[in-house]
BAFI-241907 format. One record per residue (C-alpha): x, y, z. Coordinates in steps of 0.05 Angstrom, whole numbers, plus 5000, padded with zeros to 4 digits. Layout:
<rs>
XYZ...
</rs>
This chain:
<rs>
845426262868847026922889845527332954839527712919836627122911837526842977834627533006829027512960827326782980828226893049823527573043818427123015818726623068818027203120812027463088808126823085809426583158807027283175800827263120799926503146798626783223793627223201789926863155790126223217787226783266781326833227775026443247773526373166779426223140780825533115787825613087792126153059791625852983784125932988784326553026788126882971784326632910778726942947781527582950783727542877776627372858774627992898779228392864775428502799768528632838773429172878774229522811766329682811766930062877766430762840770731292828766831592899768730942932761231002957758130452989752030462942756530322897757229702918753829092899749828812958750528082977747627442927747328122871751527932813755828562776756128392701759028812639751729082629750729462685749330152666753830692691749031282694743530842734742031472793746131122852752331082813752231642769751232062838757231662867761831552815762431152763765030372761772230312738770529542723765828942728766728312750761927692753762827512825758927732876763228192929759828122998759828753043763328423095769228213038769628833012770129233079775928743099779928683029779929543025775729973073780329863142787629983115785130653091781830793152787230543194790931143169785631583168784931683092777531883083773731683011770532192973763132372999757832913004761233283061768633423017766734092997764534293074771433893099775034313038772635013063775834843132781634703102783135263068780935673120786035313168791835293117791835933088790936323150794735943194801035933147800036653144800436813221805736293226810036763170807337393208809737103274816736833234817337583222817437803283821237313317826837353268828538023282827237983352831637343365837537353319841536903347836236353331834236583264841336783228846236383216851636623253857936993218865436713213868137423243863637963296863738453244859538443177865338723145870238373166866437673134870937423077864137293041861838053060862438272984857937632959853837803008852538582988847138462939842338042998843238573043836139063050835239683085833839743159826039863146823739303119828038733155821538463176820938153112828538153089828237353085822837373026827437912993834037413005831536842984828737132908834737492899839636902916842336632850845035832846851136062859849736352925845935712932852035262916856635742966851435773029848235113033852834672985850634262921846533782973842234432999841734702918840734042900833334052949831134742927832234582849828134042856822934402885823534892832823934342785816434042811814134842810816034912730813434302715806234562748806835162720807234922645802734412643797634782689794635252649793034622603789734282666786234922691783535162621781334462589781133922624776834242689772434572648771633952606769933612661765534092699761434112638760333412620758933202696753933702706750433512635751432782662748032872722744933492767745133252840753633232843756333742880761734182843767933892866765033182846764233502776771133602766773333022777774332422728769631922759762532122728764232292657760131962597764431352568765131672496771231492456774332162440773732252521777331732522782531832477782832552499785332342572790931852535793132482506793132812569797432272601802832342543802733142553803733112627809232542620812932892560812333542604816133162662820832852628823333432581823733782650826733272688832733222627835133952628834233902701839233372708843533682660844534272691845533902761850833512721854434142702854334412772856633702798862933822749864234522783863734232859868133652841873734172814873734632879873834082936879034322978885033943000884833453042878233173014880033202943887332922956884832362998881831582982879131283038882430583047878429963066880329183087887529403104892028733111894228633190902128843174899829483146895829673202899330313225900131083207907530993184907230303150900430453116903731103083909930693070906130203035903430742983909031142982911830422954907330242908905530992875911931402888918331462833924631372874925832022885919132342901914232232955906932172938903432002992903032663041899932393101896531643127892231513185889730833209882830933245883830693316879330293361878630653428874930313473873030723528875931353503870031653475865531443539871331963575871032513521863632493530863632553604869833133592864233473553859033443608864133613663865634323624858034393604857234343687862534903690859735313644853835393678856935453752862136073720855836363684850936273753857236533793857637253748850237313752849937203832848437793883848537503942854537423981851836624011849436513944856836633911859636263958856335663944856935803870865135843884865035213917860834873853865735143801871934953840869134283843867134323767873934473753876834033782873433353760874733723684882333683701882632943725878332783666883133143622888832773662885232113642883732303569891132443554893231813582888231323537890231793474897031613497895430813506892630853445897931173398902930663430899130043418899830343343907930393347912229833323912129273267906729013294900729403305896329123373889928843326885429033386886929783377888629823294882529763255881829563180880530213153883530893144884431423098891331613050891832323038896232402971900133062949896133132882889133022848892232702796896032142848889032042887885331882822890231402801890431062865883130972878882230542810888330202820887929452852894129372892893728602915892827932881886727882939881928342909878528402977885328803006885829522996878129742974878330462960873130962960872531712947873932023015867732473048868533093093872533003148867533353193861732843177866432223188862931633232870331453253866630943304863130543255868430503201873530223265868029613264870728973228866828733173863228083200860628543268858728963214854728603170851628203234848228903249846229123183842328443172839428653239837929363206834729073151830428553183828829163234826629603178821929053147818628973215817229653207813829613140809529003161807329263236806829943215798829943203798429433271801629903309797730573279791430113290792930053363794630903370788231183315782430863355784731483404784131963349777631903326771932293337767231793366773231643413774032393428766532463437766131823489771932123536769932813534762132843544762133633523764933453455759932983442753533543460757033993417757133473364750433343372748334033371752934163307752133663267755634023207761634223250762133503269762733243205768133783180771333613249771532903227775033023166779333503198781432983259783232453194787732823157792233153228791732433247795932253192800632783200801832613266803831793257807832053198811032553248814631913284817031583217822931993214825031913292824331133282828131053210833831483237834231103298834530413262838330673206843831053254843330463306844229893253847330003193853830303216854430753156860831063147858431843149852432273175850232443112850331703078845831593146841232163112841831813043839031263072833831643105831231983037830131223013826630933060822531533090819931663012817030953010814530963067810531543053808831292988806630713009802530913074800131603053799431532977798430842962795130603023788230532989791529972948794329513002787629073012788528713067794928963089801728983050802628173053795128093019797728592964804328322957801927712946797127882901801928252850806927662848800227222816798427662771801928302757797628632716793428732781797229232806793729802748786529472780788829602855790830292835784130462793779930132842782330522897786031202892781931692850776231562898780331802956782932462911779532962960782732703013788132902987787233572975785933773045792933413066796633813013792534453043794134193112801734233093800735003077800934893145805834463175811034673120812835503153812335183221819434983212821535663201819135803270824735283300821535173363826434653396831735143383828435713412826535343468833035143482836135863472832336123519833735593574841435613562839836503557835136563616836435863666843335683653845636473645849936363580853236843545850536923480855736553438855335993484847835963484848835903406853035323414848434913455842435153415844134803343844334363303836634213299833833443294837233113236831332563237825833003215829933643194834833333159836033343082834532633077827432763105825533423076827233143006823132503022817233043041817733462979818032722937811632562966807233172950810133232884806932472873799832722899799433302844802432752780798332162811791932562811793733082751788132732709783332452754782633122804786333642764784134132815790233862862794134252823792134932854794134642918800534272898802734872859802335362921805534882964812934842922810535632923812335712990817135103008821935472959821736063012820735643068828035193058830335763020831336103079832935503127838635243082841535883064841436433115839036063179841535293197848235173199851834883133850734143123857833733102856933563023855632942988855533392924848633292898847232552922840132702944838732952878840332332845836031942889829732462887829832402803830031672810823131712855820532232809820831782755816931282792812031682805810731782742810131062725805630992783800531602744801031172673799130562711793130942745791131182681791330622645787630292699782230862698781530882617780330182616774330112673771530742629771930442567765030152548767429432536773229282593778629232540786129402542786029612473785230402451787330992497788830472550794130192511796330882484797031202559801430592567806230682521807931372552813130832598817230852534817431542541820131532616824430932606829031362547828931932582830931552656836031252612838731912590839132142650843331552690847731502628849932252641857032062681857332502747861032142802867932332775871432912740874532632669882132632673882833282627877633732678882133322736888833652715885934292697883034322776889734132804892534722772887035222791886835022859893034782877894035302939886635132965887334703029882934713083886534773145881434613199879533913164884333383180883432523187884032493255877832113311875332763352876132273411883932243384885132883378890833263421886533923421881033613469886333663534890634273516889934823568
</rs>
């Protein structure tokens, strides 16, 4: 048996002794098999909760639901209408505990008679607040430069290699308040490609990618299928409010209805996947082009893992290769470096780095002093600065010096040479052979890999040998699973704060005004749901890149933000999205899929289209939150402390001030983001098509929004050339399946009779549509040039070598002592 399997047993086991607790905590509970039969028994009554998700709705206790009930009986044609029927009576108290708390653990409110009231608030709030937080963006962007502009490679505009690519972004004096709107609709993908690398293109394509998509099959939604359903909900029945009437819930349970929303479901999936195809080409094509113009060293170099003990130094490893791949009389290998383990080094660099930070601020203090007592005690603070810099530059040289030494010789010192290192060659051509090449009878000796920026190089985690390596990513893993089971403990223990009848019982004036209001206190209540979402799912990032960056010991920064984008996008799929559909809590649900599969499409009908408007005021609320990262308030905080308290020179000041948070600004994360609202518009497309107003301006301004981030602003990211893209298509297309399933789901409880036969089966063969076309797309080869494109590149950009990127540990390198 593999190691899959023994993960997936061992997952399994995990989630039972975890299930087992809680069911054994219960007073009722008489056994976990009984336990969850019960809950699957529930399941089917579940399915009668409404499209509303209403508690008249619900069957009251000893009342039996059967296949007769009639849908447009007054209580549940006013609250939606029954997705299912089952013949088992659902207690309150069951249903409450199987799906009510997990959705209001995290705040997600179901539809109700005060959504329209909760909507106008919203809107209000999103679309004036983004707009004063672009009006403020405005000014401070002009005003404070250095925060908002990425700074130049020379002082002088002109004098900017890039100055004559840059001509046609330039605007006129007059209207640099709003030069960034002009900058980032003129910028073509090239500019894209050049500023913010294929990783930063690959983001805002997919944005624009979500944004087409909208925009084609929109009109369809926005002409048809909300007038169809405006006009058949309010012939239905008179007492819904309009923005129940557009929804799916409360339409008569005709056929050609029926098979009308099938078709839908085909359009919006052909739509997506046509899309998604010449998408994915054109990344591929783009991919092609970056792979030909990596500069030298990267595209010259393989980085070499599980080196053999003997080989274990900068001159034998490059001896080795120069061996194996060299004619007699030519040298092919140009350069090899053995990653080193330093021990304490880096502990010194670090305190080298605060001792000239310290002197940096005496020397700036000192030039801004008037008094004569006050210099003199700045004099004596900088000549003390200085010299703890020198000893610590006396000590640095010495363990760089220990170090290389340990290195010299036949036989490298094993507690100083690591297993890994990188071989730069002296062509493309040598590089390629060598990294497909297997140069032992031990298959396990020599692992090569492509090599990745030299600037974005964990040398620390690669000098980790492979059993201390694997100990901590197991620990990662089981770290990151605790996280995915005591994730909705832990929010349960934080939202009872969050509440309104919490607010109301610690501040008494809330709770007059409340009473006073009444009206205002239920918008406030819908209002205090939604930012309390927003604000646990503010932390997710901070804890993933914590455990991820902690753990795993990935080999580069941006792999760490790989990583990132996986997990952070199911988290928020699951706990924001799919959180209706947990039941009990994500063991309950788990275990309820793995007995019977096909419950998953119930879970999702029963559940998510009555919680749709809930989801239009988070999308609204991200109108919101999405420009306030344009505003880049931790680094204008911290430009003005380094400016004003420490009394840096500008250029310093800079320095200090960036990079931003790579946990929740960081690719990985902002991808993740822009994955999740593009599942709220295809998940709800059909049942709420009115999301797509919402959705739609949302990519609107996010193209703007890390248009100008990635491209004029934050500093350039190192490139895992397009990566992130690959990953986001492969949760796009899951999505997807996720909106056939729902649909499938919601055209069987609709259909008169219960049966999977009809327009539910017809939505469902739309997978065969995504499964082709996901096909197509990972058949499309894009992780290396072919051999032909390979030599062609050599020759083009033979002379292109970038000088400042070298192998070498910053903790290693020579530059950190000299004077």
């Amino acid at each position: 048996m593999g190691v899959g399997h023994w993960i997936r047993c061992g997952l399994l086991l995990l989630l039972s002794t975890v299930h087992a607790a809680k069911v054994a905590s219960l007073p009722s509970a008489s056994g976990f098999t009984k336990d969850l039969k019960q809950d699957l028994k529930s399941l089917e009554g579940l399915v009668a909760s409404g499209l509303r998700g209403s508690s008249n709705a619900w069957p009251k206790n000893g009342t039996n639901v059967t296949e007769n009930n009639d849908w447009e009986s007054p209580d549940v044609g006013r609250q939606g209408a029954a997705l299912n029927v089952s013949k088992e009576p659902v207690p309150e108290r069951r249903r409450k505990e199987i799906f009510e708390e997990p959705r209001k653990v995290m705040g997600v409110a179901l539809n109700g008679d005060s959504d329209l009231q909760t909507l106008h608030t919203s809107l209000v709030v999103g679309g004036l607040g983004s707009a004063g937080i672009f009006i403020v963006f405005a000014i401070l962007h002009v005003a404070v430069p250095q925060v908002y502009h990425r700074k130049r490679t020379t002082s002088k505009v002109e004098d900017d290699p890039d100055y004559a690519e840059h001509m046609h972004l330039e605007v006129s004096s007059g209207f640099r308040w709003i030069d960034f709107i002009w900058k980032v609709w003129n910028t073509t993908p090239e500019d894209e490609v050049r500023l913010a690398g294929l990783d930063g293109w690959s983001l805002l394509e997919f944005v624009r990618l979500n944004l087409r998509i909208m925009t084609i099959v929109g009109p369809f939604l926005v002409a048809v299928v909300l007038p169809l359903h405006f006009f058949f909900n309010t012939k239905e029945s008179h007492t819904l409010d309009w923005l129940s009437c557009l929804d799916i819930g409360n339409l008569p349970r005709e056929d050609w209805m029926l098979w009308f929303h099938a078709a839908v479901v085909w359009f919006v999936v052909l739509i997506s996947a046509w899309q998604i195809s010449l998408a994915h080409d054109g990344f591929t094509e783009r991919r092609y082009q970056w792979l030909s113009t990596v500069p030298r060293p990267r595209s010259t170099t393989v980085m070499v893992r599980n080196i053999p003990p003997m080989y274990r130094s900068d001159s034998a490893l490059k001896d080795y290769f120069d061996r194996v791949f060299s004619e007699e009389s030519a040298h092919t290998v140009e350069r090899a470096y053995v990653i080193r383990k330093t021990g304490r080094l880096p502990k010194l660099v670090k305190q080298l780095e605060s001792s000239q930070y310290d002197t940096h601020v005496a020397s700036s203090r000192l030039n801004k002093a008037r008094e004569s007592e006050e210099k003199a005690s700045l004099e004596s603070e900088l000549q003390r600065c200085q010299l703890t810099v020198a000893n610590l530059k006396s000590r640095v040289a010495k363990e760089q010096q220990a170090v290389e030494l340990a290195l010299q010789g036949p036989r490298p010192d094993w507690k100083v040479a690591s297993s890994s290192g990188f071989v730069t060659f002296t062509t493309i051509l040598s590089q390629r052979l060598a990294s497909r090449e297997q140069c032992t009878r031990d298959v396990s000796a020599f692992r090569m890999y492509m090599a990745l920026d030299p600037h974005d190089v964990l040398y620390e985690n690669l000098a980790e040998d492979d059993i201390n390596a694997s100990s901590w990513k197991w620990l990662g893993r089981l770290a990151l699973l605790a996280v995915f089971l005591f994730w909705i403990p832990i929010v349960v223990a934080i939202s009872g704060w969050t509440t309104l009848s919490s607010i109301q019982g610690t501040v008494p004036a809330v709770k007059k005004f409340v009473e006073a209001h009444p009206t205002i206190g239920s918008l406030m209540s819908g209002v205090l749901a939604t930012a309390a979402l927003k604000i646990f799912m503010m932390f997710l990032p901070t804890v993933l890149h914590f455990i991820i960056t902690t753990t795993l010991h990935l080999k580069a920064g941006s792999v760490e933000q790989l990583k990132l984008q996986q997990w952070s996008a199911a988290f928020l799929l699951l706990f924001v999205v799919l959180v209706t559909s947990l039941g009990r809590g994500l063991t309950i649900t788990f275990f309820i899929v793995m007995q019977e599969p096909a419950k998953i499409i119930s879970l999702l009908a029963a559940s998510l289209p009555s919680a749709s408007h809930f989801y239009f005021n988070y999308v609204i609320l991200g109108w919101l939150v999405l420009p306030m990262d344009m505003l880049r308030m931790t680094n204008l905080a911290k430009w003005f402390f380094y400016r004003r308290v420490c009394s840096f020179e500008e250029d310093e000041a800079r320095i200090y001030t960036d990079p931003e948070d790579p946990a929740y600004y960081g690719l990985g994360t902002r991808m993740a983001r822009t994955v999740l609202m593009a599942s709220m518009f295809f998940i709800f497309c059909s049942c709420s098509p009115l999301i797509l107003v919402f959705t739609w301006i949302y990519f609107f301004l996010a193209q703007f929004v890390f248009g100008y981030l990635l491209l004029f602003c934050e500093t350039k990211k190192p490139d895992t050339g397009g990566v992130f893209w690959i990953q986001a298509t492969e949760q796009l297309f899951l999505v997807l399946a996720i909106y056939v399933m729902l649909m499938v789901g919601v055209l069987r409880g609709l259909n008169k009779n219960g049966i999977w036969a009809g327009p539910p089966a017809v939505a469902f063969c739309s997978l065969l549509v995504l499964y082709w076309a996901r096909r197509g797309v990972k058949n499309l080869a894009f992780d290396t040039l072919p051999l032909e494109e390979v030599v062609k590149a050599f020759k083009d950009n033979k002379d292109e070598v970038d000088l400042a990127s070298q192998y070498v540990q910053p903790e290693c390198d020579p530059a950190l002592v000299a004077e």
